[in-house]
C-alpha positions in Angstrom: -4.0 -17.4 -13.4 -2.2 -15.1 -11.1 -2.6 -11.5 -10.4 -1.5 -8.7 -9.2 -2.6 -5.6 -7.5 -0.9 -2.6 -7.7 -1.2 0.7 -5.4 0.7 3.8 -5.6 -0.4 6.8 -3.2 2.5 9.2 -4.0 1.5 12.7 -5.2 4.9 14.0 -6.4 4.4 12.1 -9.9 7.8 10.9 -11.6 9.8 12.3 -8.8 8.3 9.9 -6.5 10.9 7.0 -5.2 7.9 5.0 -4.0 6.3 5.0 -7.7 10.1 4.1 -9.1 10.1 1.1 -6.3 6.0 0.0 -7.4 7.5 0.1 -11.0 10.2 -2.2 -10.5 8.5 -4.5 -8.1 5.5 -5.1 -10.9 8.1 -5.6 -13.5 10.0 -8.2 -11.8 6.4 -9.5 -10.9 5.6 -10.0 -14.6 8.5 -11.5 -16.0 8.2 -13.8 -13.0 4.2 -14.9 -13.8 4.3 -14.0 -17.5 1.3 -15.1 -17.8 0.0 -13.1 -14.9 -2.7 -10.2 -15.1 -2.4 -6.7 -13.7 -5.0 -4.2 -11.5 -3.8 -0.7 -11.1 -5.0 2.0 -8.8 -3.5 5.2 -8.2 -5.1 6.4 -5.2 -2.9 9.7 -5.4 -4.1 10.7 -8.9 -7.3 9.5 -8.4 -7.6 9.2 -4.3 -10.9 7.9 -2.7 -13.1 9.9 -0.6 -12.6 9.6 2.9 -14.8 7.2 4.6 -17.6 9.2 6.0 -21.0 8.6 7.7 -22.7 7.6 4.5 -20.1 4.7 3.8 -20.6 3.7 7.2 -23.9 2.9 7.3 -23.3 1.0 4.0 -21.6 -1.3 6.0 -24.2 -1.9 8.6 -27.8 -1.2 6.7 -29.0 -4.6 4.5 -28.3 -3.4 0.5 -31.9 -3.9 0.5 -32.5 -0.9 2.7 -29.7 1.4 1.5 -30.1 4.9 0.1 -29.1 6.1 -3.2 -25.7 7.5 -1.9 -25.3 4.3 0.9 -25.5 2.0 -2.7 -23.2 3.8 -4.4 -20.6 3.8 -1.0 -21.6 0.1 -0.9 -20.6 -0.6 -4.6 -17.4 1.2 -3.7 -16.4 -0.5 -1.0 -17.1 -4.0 -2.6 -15.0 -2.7 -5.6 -12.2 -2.1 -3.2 -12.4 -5.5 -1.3 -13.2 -7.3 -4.4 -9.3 -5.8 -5.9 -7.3 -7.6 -3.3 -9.6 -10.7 -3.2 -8.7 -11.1 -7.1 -5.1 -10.7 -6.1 -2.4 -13.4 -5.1 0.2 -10.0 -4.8 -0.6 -6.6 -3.7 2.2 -4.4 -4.0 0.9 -0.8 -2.4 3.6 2.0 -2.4 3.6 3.9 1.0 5.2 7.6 0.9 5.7 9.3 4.6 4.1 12.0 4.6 4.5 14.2 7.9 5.6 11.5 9.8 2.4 9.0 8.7 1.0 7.5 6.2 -0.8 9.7 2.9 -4.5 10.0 3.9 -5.6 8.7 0.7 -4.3 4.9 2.0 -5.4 5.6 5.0 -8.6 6.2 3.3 -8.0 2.9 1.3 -7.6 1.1 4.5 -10.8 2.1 6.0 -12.7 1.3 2.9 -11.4 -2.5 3.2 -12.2 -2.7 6.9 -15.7 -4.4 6.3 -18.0 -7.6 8.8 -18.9 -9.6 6.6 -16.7 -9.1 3.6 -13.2 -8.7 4.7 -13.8 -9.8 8.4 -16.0 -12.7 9.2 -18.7 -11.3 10.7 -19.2 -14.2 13.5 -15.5 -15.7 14.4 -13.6 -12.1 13.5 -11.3 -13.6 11.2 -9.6 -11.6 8.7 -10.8 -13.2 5.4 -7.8 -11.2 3.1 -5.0 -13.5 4.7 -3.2 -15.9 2.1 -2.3 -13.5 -0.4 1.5 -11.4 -0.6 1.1 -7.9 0.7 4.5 -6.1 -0.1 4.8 -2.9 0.7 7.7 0.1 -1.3 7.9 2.4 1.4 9.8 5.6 1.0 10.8 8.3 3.9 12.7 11.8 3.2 14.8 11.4 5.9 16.5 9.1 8.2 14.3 7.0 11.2 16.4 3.9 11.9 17.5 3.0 15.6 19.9 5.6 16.7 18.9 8.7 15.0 17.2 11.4 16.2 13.9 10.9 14.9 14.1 7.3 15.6 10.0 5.8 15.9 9.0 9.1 14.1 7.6 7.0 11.1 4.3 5.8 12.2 3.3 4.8 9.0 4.9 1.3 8.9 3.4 0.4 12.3 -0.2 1.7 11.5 -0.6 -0.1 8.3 0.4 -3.2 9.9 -1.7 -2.7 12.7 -4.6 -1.2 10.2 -5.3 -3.8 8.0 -4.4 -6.8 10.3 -8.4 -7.7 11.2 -8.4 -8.4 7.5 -5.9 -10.8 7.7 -3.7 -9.1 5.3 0.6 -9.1 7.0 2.3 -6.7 5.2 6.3 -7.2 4.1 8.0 -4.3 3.8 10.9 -2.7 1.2 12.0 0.9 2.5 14.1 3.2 0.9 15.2 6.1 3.2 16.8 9.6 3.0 15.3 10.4 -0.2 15.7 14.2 0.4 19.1 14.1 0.4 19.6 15.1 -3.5 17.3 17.9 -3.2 17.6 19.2 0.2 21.5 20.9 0.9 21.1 20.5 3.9 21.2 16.9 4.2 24.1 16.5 1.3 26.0 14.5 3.8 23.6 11.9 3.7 24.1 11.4 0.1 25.7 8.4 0.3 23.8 6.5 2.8 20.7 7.9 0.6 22.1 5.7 -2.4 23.1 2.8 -0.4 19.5 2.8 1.2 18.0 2.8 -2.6 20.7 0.1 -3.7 19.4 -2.1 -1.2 15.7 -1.6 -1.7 16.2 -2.1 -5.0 18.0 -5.5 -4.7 15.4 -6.9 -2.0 12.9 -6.0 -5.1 15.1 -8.0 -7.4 14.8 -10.7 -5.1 11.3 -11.2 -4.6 10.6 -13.6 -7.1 12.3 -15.8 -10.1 12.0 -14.3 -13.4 10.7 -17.5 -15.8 13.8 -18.1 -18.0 13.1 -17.5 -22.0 
């Protein structure tokens, strides 16, 4: 049976265009695999703790050895591995915050980043490859070649870079200029905001073939 993980990060609730681009992706998921089943984590409602001393030496002490706060950072970061293992999909929505990524995924990231689990521990390979890792990116403003905050998003290239000893090669859907309705300022851009949404939302559309009735 197939499944699906699905990650949003965004704090801004239902004004969120990365939670409005999750959304659709997992619908167009499920009336693709019917039959499929559904994991849902919202790291910014419920974000995990950043990974800290404790949860390090989880990773490197045997279980055997651990203390009561290295087993319960070990428990947590099987959980977390154990998520996209069950997955054939992950779709993860990936807000820009300040020109990178929330640090709740980047806290997510860190918690999959594990010898043994995720990365064999002996040849280095990622052990999370296999699997479709889409990611509904959203940025306030504009950062495509040409303007003038051109390579100002560093959250596309760190994810890619972060989770690729895993294995794990994100695909990306970005909508851009999302500020335009809100901020005057940028009421110009209004049309290129719409156009960018349009077209994120028919690469979502495209993803996969809906089973007919």
């Amino acid at each position: 049976m197939t499944h699906l993980l699905h990650i949003d990060s965004s704090i801004t609730g239902e004004h969120s265009t990365s939670r409005r681009l999750t959304a659709r992706a997992a619908a167009a998921w499920r009336a693709a695999h019917p039959e499929g089943t559904v994991t849902y984590r919202d790291l910014g409602a419920e974000p995990l703790p950043h990974f800290d001393a404790v949860s390090n030496a989880a990773r490197t002490v045997p279980p055997d050895r651990h203390t009561p706060d290295q087993t319960e950072a070990w428990r947590r970061i099987t959980r977390l591995v154990d998520e996209v293992k069950a997955a054939d999909t992950v779709l993860l929505g990936l807000p820009l915050y300040n020109f990178g990524a929330p640090s709740t995924v980047k806290a997510w990231v860190d918690h999959l980043i594990v010898p043994g689990l995720s990365i064999d521990a002996e040849t280095h390979e990622g052990l999370l490859g296999g699997r479709d890792f889409i990611v509904l990116a959203s940025r306030g403003g504009g950062y495509g070649e040409g303007t003038p905050r051109e390579g100002w998003d560093h959250a596309q290239s760190w994810i890619t870079h972060g989770v690729s000893m895993t294995g794990l090669e994100p695909r990306f859907v970005t909508a851009e200029l999302t500020l335009a309705k809100v901020n005057p300022a940028m009421a110009d851009l209004i049309p290129l905001a719409d156009a960018s949404q349009a077209e994120a939302e028919r690469a979502i559309d495209a993803l996969w073939t809906p089973v007919a009735a």
